[in-house]
C-alpha positions as CSV (number, residue, x, y, z in Angstrom):
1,X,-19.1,-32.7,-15.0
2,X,-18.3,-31.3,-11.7
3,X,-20.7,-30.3,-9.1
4,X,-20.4,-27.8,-6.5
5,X,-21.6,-28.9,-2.8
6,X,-24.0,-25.7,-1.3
7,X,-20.9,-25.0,1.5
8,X,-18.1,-24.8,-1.3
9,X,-20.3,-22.4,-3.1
10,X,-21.0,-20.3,-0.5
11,X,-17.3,-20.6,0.9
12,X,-16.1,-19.5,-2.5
13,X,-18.8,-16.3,-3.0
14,X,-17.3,-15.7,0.6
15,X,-13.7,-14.9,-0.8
16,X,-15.0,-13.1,-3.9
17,X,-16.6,-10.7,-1.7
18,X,-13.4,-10.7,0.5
19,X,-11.3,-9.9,-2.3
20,X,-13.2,-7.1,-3.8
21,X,-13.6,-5.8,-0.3
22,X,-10.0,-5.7,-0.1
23,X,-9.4,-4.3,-3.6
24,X,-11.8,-1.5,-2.4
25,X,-9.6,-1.0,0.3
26,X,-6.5,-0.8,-1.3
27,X,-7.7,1.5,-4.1
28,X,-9.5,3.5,-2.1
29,X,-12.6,3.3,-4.4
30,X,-16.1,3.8,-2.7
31,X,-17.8,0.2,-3.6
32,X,-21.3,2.9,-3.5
33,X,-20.5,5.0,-6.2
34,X,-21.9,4.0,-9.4
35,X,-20.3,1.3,-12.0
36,X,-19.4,3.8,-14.5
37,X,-17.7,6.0,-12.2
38,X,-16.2,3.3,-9.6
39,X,-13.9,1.5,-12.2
40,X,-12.8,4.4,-14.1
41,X,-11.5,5.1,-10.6
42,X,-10.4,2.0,-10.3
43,X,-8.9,1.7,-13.7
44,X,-6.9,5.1,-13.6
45,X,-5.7,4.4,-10.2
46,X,-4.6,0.8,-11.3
47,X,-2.8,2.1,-14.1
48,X,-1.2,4.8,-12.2
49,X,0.4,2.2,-9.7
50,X,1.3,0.1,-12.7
51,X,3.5,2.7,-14.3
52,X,5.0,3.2,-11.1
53,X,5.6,-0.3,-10.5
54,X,7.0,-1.2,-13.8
55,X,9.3,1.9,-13.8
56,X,10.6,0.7,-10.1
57,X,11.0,-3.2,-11.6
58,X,12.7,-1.8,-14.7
59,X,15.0,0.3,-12.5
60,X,18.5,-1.9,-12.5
61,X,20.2,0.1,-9.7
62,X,17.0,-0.7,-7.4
63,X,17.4,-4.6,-8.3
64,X,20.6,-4.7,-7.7
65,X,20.8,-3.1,-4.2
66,X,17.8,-5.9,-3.5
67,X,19.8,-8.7,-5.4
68,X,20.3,-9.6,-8.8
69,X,18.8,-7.7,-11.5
70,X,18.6,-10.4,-13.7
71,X,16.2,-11.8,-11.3
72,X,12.5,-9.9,-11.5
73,X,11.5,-8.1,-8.2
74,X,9.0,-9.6,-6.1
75,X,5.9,-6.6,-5.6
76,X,3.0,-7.0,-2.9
77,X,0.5,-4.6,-2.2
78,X,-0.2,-3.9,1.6
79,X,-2.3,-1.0,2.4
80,X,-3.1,2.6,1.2
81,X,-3.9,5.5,2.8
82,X,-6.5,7.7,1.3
83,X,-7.6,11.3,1.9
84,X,-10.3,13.2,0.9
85,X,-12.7,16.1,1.7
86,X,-12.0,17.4,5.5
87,X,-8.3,15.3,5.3
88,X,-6.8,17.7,2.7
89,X,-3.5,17.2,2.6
90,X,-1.5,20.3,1.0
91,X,-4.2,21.9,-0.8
92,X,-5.1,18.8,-2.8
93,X,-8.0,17.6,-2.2
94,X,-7.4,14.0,-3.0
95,X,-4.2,11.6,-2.1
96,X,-3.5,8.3,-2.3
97,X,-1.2,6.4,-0.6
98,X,-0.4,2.9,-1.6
99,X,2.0,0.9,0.0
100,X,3.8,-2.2,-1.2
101,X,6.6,-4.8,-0.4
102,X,9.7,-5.1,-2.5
103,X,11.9,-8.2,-2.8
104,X,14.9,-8.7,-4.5
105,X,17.1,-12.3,-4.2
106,X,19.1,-10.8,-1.1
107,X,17.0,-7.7,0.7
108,X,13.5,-6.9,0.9
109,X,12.2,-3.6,1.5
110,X,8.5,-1.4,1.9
111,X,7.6,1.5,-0.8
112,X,5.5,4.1,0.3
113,X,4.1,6.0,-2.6
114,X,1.5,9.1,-2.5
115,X,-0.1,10.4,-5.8
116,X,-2.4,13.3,-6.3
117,X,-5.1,13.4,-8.8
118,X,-4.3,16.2,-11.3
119,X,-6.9,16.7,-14.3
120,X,-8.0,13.3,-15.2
121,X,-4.7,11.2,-13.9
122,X,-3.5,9.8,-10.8
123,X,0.4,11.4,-10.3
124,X,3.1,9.6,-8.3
125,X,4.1,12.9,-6.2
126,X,6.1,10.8,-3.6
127,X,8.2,7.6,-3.2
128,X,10.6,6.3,-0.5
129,X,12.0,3.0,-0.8
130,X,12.9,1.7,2.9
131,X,15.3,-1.7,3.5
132,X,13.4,-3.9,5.8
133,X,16.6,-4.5,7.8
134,X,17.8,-3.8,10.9
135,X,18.9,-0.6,9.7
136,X,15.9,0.6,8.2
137,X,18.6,1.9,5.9
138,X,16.3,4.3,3.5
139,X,17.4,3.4,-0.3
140,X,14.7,6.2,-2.1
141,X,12.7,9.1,-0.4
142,X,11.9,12.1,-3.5
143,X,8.8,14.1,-3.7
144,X,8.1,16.5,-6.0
145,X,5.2,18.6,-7.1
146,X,2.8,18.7,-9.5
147,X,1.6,18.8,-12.4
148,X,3.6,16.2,-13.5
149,X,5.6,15.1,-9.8
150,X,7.5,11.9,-10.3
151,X,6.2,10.9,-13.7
152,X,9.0,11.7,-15.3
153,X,11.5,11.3,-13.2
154,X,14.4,8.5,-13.6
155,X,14.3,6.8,-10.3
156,X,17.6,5.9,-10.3
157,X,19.2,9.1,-10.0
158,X,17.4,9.6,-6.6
159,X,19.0,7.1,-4.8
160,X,20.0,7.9,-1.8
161,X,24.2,6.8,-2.0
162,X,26.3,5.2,1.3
């Protein structure tokens, strides 16, 4: 049996609430608002990002300008930027803005996404893929509107070509 010493279990509640202050932070999700409503706004804003991500992992021409597209892209979440009320931004009254890090075998680069809560769903309206070298060489920057903004959309074809 394995015992806990009073300073590891407080060290470890210490990063539990570190984490979920983070995830609250990221997602954008007021830790105030009540359980029902705080993870079904977690939850649709999770699997909105999730789409996105897996469409951007299962895009082979984005893998290959990052390395080898047998090889899975490596995704980290950074930050978000989130607007609401008095911040409209374009008539909608709520945006998200995740960010997240991209790496490939041979280049890494940062996606900046926005999407736009239409009906019950978060939308991707807006993604730019940027190379994190020298020559912050932009690989992806499309936006379009909603209702259904980049949802649909094959990735691919937006490249942006040398």
């Amino acid at each position: 049996m394995y015992y806990m010493l009073p300073e590891q279990y407080q060290e470890m509640m210490e990063q539990e609430i570190e984490e979920e202050r983070r995830r609250d932070q990221f997602y954008g999700v007021d830790p105030s608002l009540p359980d029902k409503l705080y993870f079904q706004e977690l939850t649709a804003k999770d699997s909105a990002l999730l789409q996105l991500t897996n469409r951007l992992q299962s895009a082979t021409e984005i893998a290959e300008i990052l390395g080898d597209a047998t090889h899975p892209l490596q995704l980290t979440y950074l930050s978000n930027e989130f607007y609401s009320g008095s911040r409209q931004q374009k008539g909608h009254d709520r945006t998200w803005r995740p960010r997240m890090y991209i790496e490939g075998s041979r280049r890494a680069a940062i996606v900046e996404s926005s999407f736009v809560m239409s009906g019950e769903e978060w939308v991707p309206t807006h993604v730019k893929i940027e190379s994190v070298a020298k020559s912050g060489e932009t690989l992806l920057d499309a936006a379009l509107p909603l209702p259904h903004g980049l949802k649909y959309v094959n990735l691919s074809s937006l490249l942006s070509q040398p």
